[in-house]
C-alpha positions in Angstrom: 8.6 -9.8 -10.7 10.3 -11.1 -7.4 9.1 -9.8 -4.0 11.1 -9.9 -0.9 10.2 -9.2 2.3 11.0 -8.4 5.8 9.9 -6.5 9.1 11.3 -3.1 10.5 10.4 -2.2 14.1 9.0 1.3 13.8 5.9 2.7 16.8 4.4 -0.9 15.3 5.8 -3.5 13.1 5.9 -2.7 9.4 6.1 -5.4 6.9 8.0 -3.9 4.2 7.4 -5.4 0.5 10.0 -4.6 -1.8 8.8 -5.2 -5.1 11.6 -5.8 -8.2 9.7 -5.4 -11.1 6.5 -4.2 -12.8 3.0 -4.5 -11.3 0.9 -5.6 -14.0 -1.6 -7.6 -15.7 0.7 -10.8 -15.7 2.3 -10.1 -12.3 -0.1 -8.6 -9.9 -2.1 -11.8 -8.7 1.7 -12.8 -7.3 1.6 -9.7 -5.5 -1.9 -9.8 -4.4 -1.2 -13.4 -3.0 1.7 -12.7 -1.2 0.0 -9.7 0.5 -3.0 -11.6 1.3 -0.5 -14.6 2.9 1.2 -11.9 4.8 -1.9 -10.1 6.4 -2.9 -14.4 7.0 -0.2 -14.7 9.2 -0.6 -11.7 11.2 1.0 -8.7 9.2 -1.3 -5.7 10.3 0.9 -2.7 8.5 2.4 -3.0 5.2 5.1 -0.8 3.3 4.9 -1.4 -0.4 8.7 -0.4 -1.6 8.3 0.4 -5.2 11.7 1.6 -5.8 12.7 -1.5 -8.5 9.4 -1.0 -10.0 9.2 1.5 -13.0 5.4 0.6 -13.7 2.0 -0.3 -12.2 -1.0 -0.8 -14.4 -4.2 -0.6 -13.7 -4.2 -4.2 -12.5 -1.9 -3.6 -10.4 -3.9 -0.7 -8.6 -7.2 -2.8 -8.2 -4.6 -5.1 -6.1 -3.4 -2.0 -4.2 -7.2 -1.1 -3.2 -7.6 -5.0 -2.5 -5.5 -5.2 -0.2 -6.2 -1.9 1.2 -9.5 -3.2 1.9 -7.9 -6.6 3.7 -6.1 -4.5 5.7 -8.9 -2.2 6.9 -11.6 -5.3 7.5 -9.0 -6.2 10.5 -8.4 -3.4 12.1 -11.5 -3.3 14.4 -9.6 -0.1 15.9 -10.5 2.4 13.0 -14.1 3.3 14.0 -15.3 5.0 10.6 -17.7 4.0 9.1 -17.3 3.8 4.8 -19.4 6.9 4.6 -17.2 8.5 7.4 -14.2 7.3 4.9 -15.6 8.0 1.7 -16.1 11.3 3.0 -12.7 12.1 4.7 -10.8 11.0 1.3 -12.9 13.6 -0.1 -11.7 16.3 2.5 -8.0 15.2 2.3 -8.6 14.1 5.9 -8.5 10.5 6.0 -5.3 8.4 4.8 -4.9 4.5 5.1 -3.1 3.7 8.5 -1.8 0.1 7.1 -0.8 0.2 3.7 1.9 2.8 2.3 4.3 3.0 -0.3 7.5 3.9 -1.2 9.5 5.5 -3.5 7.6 5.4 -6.8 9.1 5.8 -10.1 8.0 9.3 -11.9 5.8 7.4 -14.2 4.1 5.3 -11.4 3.6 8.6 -8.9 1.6 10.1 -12.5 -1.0 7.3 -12.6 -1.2 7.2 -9.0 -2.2 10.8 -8.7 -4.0 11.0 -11.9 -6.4 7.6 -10.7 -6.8 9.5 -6.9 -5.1 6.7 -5.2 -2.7 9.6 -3.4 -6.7 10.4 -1.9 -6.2 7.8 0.4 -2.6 5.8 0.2 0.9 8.0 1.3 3.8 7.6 -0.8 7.2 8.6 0.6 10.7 8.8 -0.8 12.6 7.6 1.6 12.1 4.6 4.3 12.8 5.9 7.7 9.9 8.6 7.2 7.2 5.8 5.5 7.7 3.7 8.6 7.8 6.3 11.3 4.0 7.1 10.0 2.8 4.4 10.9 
């Protein structure tokens, strides 16, 4: 797996993570990391471009939700409470401000929706759209 990355100036900055290869057991601590150096050094919105990346195992999820969580503990502007959250991801009204993703493969978009990740993380198909909502 190789990740590159770089910034598009949208209403904020949006890191964008453009992933080439699967997200799995062997590879998603490399992804995890980089995420986690990213969010070190100040990135506060992330775009997760999945369009070189057929699969994501479970692994790869728990790193999604990881870093999901990163991104939320810094963002002392999002005044809900987990309840609050838990409970607008059950009403379909709350999504993740800081972490979205981007044009996943049939197979990937399946598990995502089947595991309830698509409760709380957007997925777009195409970049312009992912980075004007954020």
């Amino acid at each position: 797996m190789e990740i590159h990355v770089h910034t598009e100036n949208g209403r904020v900055p949006v890191t964008v993570m453009h992933i080439h290869g699967n997200i799995d057991s062997s590879t998603y601590q490399a992804f995890e990391t980089k995420a986690e150096e990213l969010i070190k050094n100040g990135t506060r919105n992330i775009l997760v471009d999945l369009s070189h990346s057929v699969f994501i195992s479970s692994a790869g999820f728990r790193a999604l939700h990881h870093i999901f969580n990163k991104l939320r503990a810094i963002h002392p502007d999002v005044d809900l409470t987990d309840e609050e959250m838990k409970k607008g991801i059950n009403a379909g009204t709350f999504k993740s401000p800081h972490l979205k993703l981007l044009k996943l493969s049939k197979e990937t978009r399946t598990a995502f929706e089947m595991s309830g990740f698509d409760m709380y993380i957007e997925a777009f198909n195409d970049m312009e759209t992912a980075i004007a909502s954020f």
